[in-house]
C-alpha positions in Angstrom: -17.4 78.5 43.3 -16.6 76.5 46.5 -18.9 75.7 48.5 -17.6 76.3 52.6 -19.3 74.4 55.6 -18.0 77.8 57.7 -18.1 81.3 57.1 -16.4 84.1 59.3 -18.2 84.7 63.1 -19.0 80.9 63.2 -18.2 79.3 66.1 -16.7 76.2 66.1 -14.8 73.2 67.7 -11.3 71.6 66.2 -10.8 67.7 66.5 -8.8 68.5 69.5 -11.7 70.3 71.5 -10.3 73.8 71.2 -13.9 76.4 70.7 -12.9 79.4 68.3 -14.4 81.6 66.2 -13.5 81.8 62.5 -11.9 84.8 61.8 -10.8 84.1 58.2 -11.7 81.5 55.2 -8.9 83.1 52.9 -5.7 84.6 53.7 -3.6 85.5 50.7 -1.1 86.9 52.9 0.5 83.1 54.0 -0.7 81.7 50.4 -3.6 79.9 52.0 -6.1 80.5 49.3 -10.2 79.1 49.4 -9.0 75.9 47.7 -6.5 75.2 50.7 -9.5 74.6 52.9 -8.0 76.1 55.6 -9.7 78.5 58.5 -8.1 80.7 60.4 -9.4 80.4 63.8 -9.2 83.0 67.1 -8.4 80.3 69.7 -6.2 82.0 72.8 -4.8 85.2 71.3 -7.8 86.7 70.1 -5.5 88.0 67.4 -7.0 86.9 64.6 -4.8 84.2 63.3 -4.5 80.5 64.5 -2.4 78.1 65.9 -2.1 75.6 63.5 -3.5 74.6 59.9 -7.0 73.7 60.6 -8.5 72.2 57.7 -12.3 73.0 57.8 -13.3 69.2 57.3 -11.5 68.6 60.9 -13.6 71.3 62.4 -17.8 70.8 63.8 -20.1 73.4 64.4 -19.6 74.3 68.3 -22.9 73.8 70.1 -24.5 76.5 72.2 -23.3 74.8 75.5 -20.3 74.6 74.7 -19.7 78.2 73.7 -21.1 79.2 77.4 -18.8 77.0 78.4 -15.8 78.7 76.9 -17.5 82.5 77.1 -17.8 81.6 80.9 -14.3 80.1 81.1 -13.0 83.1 79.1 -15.2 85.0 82.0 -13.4 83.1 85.0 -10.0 83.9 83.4 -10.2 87.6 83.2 -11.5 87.6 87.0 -8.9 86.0 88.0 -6.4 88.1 86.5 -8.2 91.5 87.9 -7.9 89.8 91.0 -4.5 88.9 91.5 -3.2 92.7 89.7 -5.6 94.1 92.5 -3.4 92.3 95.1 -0.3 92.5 93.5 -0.8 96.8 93.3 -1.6 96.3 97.4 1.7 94.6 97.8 3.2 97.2 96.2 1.9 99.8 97.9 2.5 98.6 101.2 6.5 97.5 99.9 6.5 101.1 99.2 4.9 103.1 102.9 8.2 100.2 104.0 10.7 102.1 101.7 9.4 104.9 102.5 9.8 104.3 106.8 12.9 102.7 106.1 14.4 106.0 103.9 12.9 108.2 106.8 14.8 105.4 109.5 17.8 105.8 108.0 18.1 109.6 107.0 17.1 109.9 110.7 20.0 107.6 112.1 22.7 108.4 109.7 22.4 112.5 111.0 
């Protein structure tokens, strides 16, 4: 039986500083068996892989600051993005009342 420092849900933090949660400790699929000792860690993409090998002797527990930290940065992102969708469907609503006056402009001087 191996013994693993991690098990699936834990946060925790690569040598590189990236937070993630472990999202698998096996993955028979890519030949990355227990022995490997590799994770498979839910950095950016939330989709349930990881970017690169990450050997679970290279990884820490993440402290509790640090995943605020990353939830509020996480947080911060997604407002930022509602935000700037919410201006980009006013710019293109008033680009379209402009097509609009312009179609009307034009039918009207072309008669």
């Amino acid at each position: 039986m191996i013994d693993r420092k991690f098990k699936v849900g834990d946060f925790v933090k690569t040598e590189n500083g990236s937070i993630g949660i472990v999202a698998w400790t096996e993955n028979k699929y890519i030949n990355c068996p227990l022995e490997a000792g590799c994770l498979g860690i839910d950095l950016q993409t939330h989709s349930r892989g990881f970017v690169a090998s990450v050997k679970e002797d290279k990884c820490v527990k993440s402290s509790i600051s640090e995943i605020v930290d990353w939830y509020g940065n996480k947080v911060k992102d997604a407002e930022r993005r509602l935000h700037d969708a919410q201006f980009k469907k006013i710019d293109a609503e008033r680009l379209r009342k402009e097509n609009d006056a312009l179609k009307n402009l034009l039918s009207v001087v072309y008669l």
